[in-house]
N, CA, C and O of each residue as an XYZ file, in Angstrom:
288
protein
N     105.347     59.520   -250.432
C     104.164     58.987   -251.078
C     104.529     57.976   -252.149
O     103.930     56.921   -252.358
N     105.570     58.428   -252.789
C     106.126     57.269   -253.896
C     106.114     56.189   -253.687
O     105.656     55.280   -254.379
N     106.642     56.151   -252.657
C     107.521     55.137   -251.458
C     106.683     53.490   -251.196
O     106.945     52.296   -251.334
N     105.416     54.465   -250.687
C     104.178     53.757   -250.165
C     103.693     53.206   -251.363
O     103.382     52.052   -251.069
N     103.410     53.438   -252.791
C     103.301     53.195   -253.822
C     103.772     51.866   -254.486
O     103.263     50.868   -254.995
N     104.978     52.359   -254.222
C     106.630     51.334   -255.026
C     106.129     50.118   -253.592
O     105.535     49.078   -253.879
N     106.271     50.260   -252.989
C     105.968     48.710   -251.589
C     104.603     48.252   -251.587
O     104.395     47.346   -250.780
N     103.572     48.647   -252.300
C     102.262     48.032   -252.473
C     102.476     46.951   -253.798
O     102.241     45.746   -253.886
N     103.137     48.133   -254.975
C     102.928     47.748   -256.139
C     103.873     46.386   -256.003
O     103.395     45.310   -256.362
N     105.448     46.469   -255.388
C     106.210     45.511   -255.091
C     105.221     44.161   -254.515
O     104.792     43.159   -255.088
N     105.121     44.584   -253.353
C     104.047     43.543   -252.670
C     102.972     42.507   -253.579
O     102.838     41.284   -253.610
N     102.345     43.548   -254.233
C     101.226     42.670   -255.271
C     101.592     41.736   -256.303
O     101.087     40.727   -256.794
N     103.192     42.769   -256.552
C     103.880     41.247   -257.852
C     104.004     40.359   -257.011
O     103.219     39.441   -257.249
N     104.833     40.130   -255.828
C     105.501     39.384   -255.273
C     104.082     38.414   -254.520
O     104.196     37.250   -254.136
N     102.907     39.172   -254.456
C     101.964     38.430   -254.015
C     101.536     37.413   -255.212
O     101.531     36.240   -254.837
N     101.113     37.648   -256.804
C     100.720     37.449   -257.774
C     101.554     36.262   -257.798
O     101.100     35.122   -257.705
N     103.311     36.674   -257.980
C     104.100     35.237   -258.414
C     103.536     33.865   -257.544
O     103.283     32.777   -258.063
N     103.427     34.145   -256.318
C     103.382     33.490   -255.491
C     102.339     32.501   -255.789
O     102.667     31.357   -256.107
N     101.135     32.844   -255.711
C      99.286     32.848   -256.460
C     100.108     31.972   -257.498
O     100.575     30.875   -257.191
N     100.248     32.561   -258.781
C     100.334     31.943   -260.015
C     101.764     30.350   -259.655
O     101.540     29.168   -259.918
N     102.915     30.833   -259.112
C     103.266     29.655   -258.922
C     102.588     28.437   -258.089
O     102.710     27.258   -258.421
N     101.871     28.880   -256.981
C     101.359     27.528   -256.190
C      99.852     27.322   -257.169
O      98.956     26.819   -256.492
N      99.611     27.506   -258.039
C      98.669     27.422   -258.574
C      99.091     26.359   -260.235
O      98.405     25.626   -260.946
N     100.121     26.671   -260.259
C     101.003     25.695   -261.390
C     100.965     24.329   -260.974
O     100.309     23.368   -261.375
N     102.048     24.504   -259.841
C     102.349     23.323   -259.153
C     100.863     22.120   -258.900
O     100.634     20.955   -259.224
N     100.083     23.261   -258.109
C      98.853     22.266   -257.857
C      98.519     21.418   -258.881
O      98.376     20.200   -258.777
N      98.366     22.234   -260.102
C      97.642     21.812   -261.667
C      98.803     20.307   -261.906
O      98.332     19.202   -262.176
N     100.220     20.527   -261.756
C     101.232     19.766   -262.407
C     100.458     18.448   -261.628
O      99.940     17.466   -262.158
N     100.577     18.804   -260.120
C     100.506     17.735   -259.255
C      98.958     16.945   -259.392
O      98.934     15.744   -259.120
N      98.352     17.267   -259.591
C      96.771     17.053   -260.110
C      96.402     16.268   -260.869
O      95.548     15.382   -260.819
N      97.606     16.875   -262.183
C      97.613     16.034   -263.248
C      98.471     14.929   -263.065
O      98.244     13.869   -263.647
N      99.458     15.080   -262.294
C     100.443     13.930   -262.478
C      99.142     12.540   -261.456
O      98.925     11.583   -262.198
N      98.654     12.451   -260.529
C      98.018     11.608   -259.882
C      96.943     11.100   -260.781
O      96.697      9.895   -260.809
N      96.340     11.887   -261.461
C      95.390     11.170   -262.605
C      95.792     10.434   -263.080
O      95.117      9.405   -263.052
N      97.271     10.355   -263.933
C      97.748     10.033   -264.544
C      98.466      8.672   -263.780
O      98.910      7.769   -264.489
N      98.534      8.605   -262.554
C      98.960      7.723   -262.095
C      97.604      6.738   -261.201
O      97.710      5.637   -260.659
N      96.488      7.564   -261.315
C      95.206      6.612   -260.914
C      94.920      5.689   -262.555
O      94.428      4.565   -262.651
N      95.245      6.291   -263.333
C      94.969      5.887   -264.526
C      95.698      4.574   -264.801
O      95.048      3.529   -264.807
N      96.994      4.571   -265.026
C      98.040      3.512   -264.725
C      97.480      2.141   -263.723
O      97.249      1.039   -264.220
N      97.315      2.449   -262.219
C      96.751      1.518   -261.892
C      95.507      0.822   -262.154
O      95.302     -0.390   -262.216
N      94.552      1.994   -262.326
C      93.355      0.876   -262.762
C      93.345      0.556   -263.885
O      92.409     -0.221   -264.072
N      94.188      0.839   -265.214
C      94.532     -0.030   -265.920
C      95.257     -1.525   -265.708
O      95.011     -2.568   -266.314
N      96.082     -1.317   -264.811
C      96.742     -2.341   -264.677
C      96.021     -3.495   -263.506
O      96.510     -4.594   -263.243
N      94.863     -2.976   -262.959
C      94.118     -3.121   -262.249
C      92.987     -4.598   -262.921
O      92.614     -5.691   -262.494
N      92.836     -3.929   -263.937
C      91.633     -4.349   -265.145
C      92.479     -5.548   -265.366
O      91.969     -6.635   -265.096
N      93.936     -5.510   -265.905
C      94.760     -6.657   -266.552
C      94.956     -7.757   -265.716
O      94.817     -8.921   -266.092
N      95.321     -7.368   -264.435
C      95.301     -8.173   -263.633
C      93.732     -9.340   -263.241
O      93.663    -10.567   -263.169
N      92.676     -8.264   -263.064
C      91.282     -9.009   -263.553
C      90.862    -10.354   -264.387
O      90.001    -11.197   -264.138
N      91.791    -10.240   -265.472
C      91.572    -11.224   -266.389
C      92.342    -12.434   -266.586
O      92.173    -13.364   -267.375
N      93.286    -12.212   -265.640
C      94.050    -13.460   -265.186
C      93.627    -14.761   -264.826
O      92.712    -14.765   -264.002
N      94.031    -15.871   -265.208
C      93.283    -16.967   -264.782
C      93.285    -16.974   -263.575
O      92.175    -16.886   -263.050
N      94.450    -17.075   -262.701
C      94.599    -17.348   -261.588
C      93.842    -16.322   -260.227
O      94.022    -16.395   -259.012
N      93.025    -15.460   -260.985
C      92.428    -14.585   -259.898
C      91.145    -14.804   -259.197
O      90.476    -15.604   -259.851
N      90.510    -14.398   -258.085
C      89.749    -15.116   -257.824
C      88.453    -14.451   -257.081
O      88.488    -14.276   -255.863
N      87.272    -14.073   -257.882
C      86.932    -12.787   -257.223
C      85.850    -13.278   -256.650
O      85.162    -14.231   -257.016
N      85.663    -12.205   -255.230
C      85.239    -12.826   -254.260
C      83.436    -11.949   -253.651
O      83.130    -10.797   -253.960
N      82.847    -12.576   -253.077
C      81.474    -11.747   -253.121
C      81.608    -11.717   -251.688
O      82.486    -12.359   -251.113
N      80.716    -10.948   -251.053
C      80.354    -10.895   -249.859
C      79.364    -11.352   -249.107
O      78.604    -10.397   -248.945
N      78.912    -12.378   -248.504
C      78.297    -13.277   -247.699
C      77.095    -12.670   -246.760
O      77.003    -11.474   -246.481
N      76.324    -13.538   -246.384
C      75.426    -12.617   -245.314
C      76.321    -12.447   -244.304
O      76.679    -11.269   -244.310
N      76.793    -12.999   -243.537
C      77.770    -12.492   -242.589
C      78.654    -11.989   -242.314
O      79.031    -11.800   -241.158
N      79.298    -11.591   -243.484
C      80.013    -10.377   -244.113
C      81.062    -10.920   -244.098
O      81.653    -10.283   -243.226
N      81.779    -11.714   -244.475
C      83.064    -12.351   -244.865
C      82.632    -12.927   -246.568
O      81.708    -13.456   -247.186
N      84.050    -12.382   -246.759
C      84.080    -12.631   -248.412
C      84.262    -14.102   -248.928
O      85.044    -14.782   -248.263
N      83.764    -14.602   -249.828
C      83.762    -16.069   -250.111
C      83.999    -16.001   -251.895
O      83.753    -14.935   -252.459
N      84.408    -17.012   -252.579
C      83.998    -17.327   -253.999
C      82.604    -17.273   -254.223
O      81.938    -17.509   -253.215
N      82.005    -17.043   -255.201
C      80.948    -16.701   -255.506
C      80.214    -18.729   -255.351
O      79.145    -18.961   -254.787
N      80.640    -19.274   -255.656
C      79.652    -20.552   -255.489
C      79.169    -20.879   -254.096
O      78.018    -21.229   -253.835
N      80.577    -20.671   -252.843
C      80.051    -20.863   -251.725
C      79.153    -19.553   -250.808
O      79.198    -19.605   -249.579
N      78.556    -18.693   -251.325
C      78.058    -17.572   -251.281
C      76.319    -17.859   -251.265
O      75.608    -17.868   -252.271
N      75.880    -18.076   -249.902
C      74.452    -18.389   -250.009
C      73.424    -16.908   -249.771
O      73.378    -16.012   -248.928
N      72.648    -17.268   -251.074
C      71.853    -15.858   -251.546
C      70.357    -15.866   -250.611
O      69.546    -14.949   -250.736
Protein backbone atom coordinates (compact mmCIF):
# COMPACT_ATOMS: atom_id res chain seq x y z
CA UNK A 1 0.00 0.00 0.00
CA UNK A 2 2.94 2.36 0.73
CA UNK A 3 4.25 1.51 -2.43
CA UNK A 4 1.19 2.63 -4.45
CA UNK A 5 1.36 5.84 -2.42
CA UNK A 6 5.24 6.69 -2.84
CA UNK A 7 4.53 6.16 -7.12
CA UNK A 8 1.44 8.50 -7.16
CA UNK A 9 2.98 11.00 -4.86
CA UNK A 10 6.41 10.52 -7.08
CA UNK A 11 4.34 10.82 -10.25
CA UNK A 12 2.53 14.16 -9.24
CA UNK A 13 5.99 15.93 -8.43
CA UNK A 14 7.41 14.73 -11.48
CA UNK A 15 4.06 15.69 -13.17
CA UNK A 16 4.02 19.36 -11.39
CA UNK A 17 7.91 20.01 -12.44
CA UNK A 18 7.03 19.32 -15.74
CA UNK A 19 3.59 21.82 -15.72
CA UNK A 20 5.63 24.50 -13.92
CA UNK A 21 8.73 24.15 -16.23
CA UNK A 22 6.87 24.24 -19.72
CA UNK A 23 4.93 26.91 -18.29
CA UNK A 24 8.22 29.14 -17.55
CA UNK A 25 9.60 28.60 -20.75
CA UNK A 26 6.30 29.57 -22.55
CA UNK A 27 6.17 32.94 -20.34
CA UNK A 28 10.24 33.48 -21.20
CA UNK A 29 9.37 32.81 -24.85
CA UNK A 30 6.25 35.13 -24.93
CA UNK A 31 8.03 37.67 -23.51
CA UNK A 32 11.06 37.46 -25.46
CA UNK A 33 8.81 37.95 -29.02
CA UNK A 34 7.09 41.04 -27.60
CA UNK A 35 10.05 42.28 -27.03
CA UNK A 36 11.23 41.60 -30.33
CA UNK A 37 7.73 42.78 -32.10
CA UNK A 38 8.54 45.83 -30.19
CA UNK A 39 12.09 46.39 -31.67
CA UNK A 40 10.75 46.11 -35.11
CA UNK A 41 7.94 48.30 -35.13
CA UNK A 42 10.01 50.66 -33.60
CA UNK A 43 12.41 50.47 -36.05
CA UNK A 44 9.60 50.18 -38.38
CA UNK A 45 8.26 53.84 -37.41
CA UNK A 46 12.13 55.17 -38.02
CA UNK A 47 12.36 53.90 -41.10
CA UNK A 48 8.80 55.77 -41.92
CA UNK A 49 10.31 59.03 -41.61
CA UNK A 50 12.95 58.73 -43.97
CA UNK A 51 13.06 60.91 -46.85
CA UNK A 52 13.66 58.46 -49.24
CA UNK A 53 10.51 56.31 -48.45
CA UNK A 54 7.66 56.13 -50.35
CA UNK A 55 4.27 55.23 -49.16
CA UNK A 56 2.01 53.78 -51.27
CA UNK A 57 -2.06 53.62 -51.40
CA UNK A 58 -4.09 51.21 -53.04
CA UNK A 59 -5.89 51.91 -56.33
CA UNK A 60 -9.30 50.83 -57.58
CA UNK A 61 -7.77 48.04 -59.25
CA UNK A 62 -5.87 46.99 -56.57
CA UNK A 63 -2.32 47.69 -57.39
CA UNK A 64 -0.48 49.99 -55.14
CA UNK A 65 0.53 53.43 -56.53
CA UNK A 66 1.98 56.85 -54.80
CA UNK A 67 -0.70 58.57 -53.44
CA UNK A 68 -0.90 61.42 -56.33
CA UNK A 69 -1.31 58.85 -59.09
CA UNK A 70 -4.15 57.18 -57.06
CA UNK A 71 -7.60 58.06 -58.67
CA UNK A 72 -10.35 58.45 -55.87
Amino acid sequence: MTGYVLRIILFAIIGAMIYFGVRRIYRDWKGQFKEVDKQRHKRDLQERQRPDVVTLKRDKDGKFRPPEDVDD
